[in-house]
C-alpha positions in Angstrom: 2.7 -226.6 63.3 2.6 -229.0 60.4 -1.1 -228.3 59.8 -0.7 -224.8 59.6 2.2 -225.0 57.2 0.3 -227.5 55.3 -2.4 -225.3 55.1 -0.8 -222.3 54.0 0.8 -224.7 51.1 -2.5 -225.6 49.9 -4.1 -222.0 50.0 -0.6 -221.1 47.6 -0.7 -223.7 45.3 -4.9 -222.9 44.7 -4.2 -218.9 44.7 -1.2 -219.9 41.5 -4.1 -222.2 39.7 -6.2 -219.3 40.1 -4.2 -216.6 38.8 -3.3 -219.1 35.8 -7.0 -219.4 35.0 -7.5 -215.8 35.0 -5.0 -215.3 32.5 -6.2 -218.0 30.3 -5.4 -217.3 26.2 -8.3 -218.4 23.5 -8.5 -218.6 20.2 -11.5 -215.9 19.2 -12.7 -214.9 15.9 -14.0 -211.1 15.9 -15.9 -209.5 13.1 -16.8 -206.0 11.5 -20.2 -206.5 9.7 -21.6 -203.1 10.0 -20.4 -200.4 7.7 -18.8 -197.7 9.5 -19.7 -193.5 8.7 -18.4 -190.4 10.2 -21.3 -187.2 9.5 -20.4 -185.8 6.4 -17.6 -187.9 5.6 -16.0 -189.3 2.9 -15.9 -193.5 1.4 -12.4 -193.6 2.1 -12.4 -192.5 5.8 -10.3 -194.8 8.3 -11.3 -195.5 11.9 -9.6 -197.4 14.9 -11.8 -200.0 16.7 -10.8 -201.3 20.5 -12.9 -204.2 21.9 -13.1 -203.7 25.5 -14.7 -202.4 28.8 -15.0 -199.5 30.8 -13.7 -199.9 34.5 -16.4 -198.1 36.4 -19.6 -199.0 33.3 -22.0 -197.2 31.4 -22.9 -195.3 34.7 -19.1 -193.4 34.8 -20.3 -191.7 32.1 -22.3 -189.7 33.8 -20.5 -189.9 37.0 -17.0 -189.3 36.1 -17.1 -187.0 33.1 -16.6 -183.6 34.3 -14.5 -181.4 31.8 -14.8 -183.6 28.7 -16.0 -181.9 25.9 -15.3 -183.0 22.7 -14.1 -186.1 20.5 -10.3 -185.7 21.1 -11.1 -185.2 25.2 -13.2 -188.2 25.2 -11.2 -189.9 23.5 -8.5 -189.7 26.4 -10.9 -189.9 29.0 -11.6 -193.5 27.5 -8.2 -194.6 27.2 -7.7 -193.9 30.9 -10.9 -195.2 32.3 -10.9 -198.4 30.1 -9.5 -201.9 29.4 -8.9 -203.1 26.1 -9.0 -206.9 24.8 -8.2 -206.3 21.2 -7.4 -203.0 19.0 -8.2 -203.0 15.1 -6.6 -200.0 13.3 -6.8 -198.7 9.6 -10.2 -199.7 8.9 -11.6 -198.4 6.1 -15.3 -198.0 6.9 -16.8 -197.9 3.4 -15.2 -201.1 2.3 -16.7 -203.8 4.9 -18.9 -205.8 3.2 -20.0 -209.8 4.4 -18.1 -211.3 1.6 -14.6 -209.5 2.8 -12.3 -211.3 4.5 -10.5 -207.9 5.4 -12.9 -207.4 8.3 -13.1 -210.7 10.2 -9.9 -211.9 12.2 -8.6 -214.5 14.7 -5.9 -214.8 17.2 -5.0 -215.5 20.7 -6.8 -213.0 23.2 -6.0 -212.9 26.8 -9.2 -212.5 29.2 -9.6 -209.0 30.4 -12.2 -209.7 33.0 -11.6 -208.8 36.0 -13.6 -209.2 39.6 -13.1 -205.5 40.8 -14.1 -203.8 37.5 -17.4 -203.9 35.1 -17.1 -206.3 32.3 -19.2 -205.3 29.9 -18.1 -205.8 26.7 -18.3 -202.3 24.4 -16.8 -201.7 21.3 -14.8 -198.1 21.2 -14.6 -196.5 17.3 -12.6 -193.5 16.6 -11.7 -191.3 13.5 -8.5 -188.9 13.2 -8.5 -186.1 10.7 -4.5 -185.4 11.2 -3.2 -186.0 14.9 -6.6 -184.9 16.2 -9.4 -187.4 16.8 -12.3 -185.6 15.0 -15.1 -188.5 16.1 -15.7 -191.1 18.2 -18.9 -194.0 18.7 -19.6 -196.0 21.1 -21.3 -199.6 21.3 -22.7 -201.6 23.7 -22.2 -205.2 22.0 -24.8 -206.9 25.2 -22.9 -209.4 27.0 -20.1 -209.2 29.5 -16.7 -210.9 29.2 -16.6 -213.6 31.0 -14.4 -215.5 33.9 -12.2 -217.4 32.1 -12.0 -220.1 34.5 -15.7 -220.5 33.6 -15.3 -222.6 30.5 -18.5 -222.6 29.4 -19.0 -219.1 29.4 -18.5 -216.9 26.5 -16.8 -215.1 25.4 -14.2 -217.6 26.4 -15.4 -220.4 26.1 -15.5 -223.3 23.8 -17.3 -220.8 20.7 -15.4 -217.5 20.8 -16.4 -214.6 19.0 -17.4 -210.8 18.5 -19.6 -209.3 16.3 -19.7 -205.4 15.3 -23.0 -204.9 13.9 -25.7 -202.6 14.0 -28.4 -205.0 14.8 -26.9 -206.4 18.0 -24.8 -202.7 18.9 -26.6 -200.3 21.2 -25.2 -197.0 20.4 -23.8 -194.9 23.9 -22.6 -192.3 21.5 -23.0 -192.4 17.9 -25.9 -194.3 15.9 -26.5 -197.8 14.6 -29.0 -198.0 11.9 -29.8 -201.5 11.8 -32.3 -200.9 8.4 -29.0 -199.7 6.3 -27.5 -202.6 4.1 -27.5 -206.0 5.2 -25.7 -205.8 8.5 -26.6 -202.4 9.1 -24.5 -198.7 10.0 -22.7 -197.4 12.1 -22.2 -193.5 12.7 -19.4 -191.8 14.7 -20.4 -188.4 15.9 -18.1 -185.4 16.6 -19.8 -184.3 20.1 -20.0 -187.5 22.5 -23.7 -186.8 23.4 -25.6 -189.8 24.5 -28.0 -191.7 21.5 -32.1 -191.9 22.7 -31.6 -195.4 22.9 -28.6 -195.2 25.3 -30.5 -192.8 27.8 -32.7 -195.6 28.7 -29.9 -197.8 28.5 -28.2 -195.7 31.1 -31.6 -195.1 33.0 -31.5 -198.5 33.3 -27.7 -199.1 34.8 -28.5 -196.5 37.4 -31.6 -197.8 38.6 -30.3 -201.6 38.8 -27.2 -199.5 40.8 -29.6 -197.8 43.3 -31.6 -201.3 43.7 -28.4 -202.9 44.6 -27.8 -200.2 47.2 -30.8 -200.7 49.0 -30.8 -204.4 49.1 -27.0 -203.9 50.6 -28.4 -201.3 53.1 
């Protein structure tokens, strides 16, 4: 009797410790290097950036997309299949340079990894032209957020941060020109049709997903 209560203390107190750990807070720097360009649009255009995942990966968007058509539709379809770690509104896309301090930021993030869900990390930009989204782009920034209760992982670990430029971003939808200025730019696009690069990208996802299946088979 004792060792069975004792027990069930023990497994308690580690499940609390765990759940802390998950929800572990650190202090991470995140950047916007890559100027930012809607097609045919003008210097003073504004975008909204999220840092985040999407719950099912890259491979939902071809799996779980049926009906979106469009920016705006997209846009909503993100929102509901995603997790967000940061958001970075009113960003004027013409005006990031390296020397600004306007587009590079730090402050307390809470992890958003989770052990159920995809973790890789994407960066989510969208333009409005009124109370309609009229673009969106998406980036594949090529690591995963990690477990916080690994500390030496990153992000969220002892070095913390996130870069938005078009020499590390794979574009999903959208471009990144990599050869334009010195960090590069980045394009939103008003139909959400996959980039060249992204297909293989994708190609890719679904064929480590099938390999998976067969090994579990």
């Amino acid at each position: 009797m004792n060792k069975k209560t004792n027990y069930l203390t023990v497994s308690i107190a580690f499940a609390m410790m765990a759940s802390s750990a998950f929800a572990q807070q650190t202090d991470v720097t995140y950047n916007l290097l890559s100027k930012i360009n809607r097609p045919s649009g003008s210097a003073g255009d504004v975008f909204n950036i999220s840092f985040g995942s999407l719950n099912g990966g890259l491979l939902s968007l071809a799996n779980n997309k049926s009906g979106v058509d469009g920016a705006a539709a997209f846009f909503s379809w993100y929102g509901s299949n995603s997790r967000t770690l940061v958001s970075w509104n009113g960003v004027v896309g013409a005006d990031i340079t390296p020397e600004s301090d306007n587009y590079y930021r730090q402050g307390l993030l809470t992890s958003i990894w989770s052990n159920t869900q995809d973790n890789q990390a994407l960066a989510f930009v969208s333009y409005s032209n009124g109370s309609s989204v009229d673009s969106i782009a998406l980036f594949d920034l090529g690591f995963q957020w990690a477990n916080p209760a690994d500390t030496g992982s990153f992000p969220f670990g002892a070095y913390d941060a996130i870069d938005l430029y078009a020499g590390q971003a794979t574009a999903i939808y959208g471009t990144a020109d990599a050869s334009a200025g010195t960090y590069g730019t980045l394009t939103t696009s008003s139909v959400p049709e996959p980039s060249s690069a992204s297909l293989l990208l994708l190609g890719g996802v679904a064929l480590a997903a099938v390999r998976r299946f067969r090994k579990n088979v």
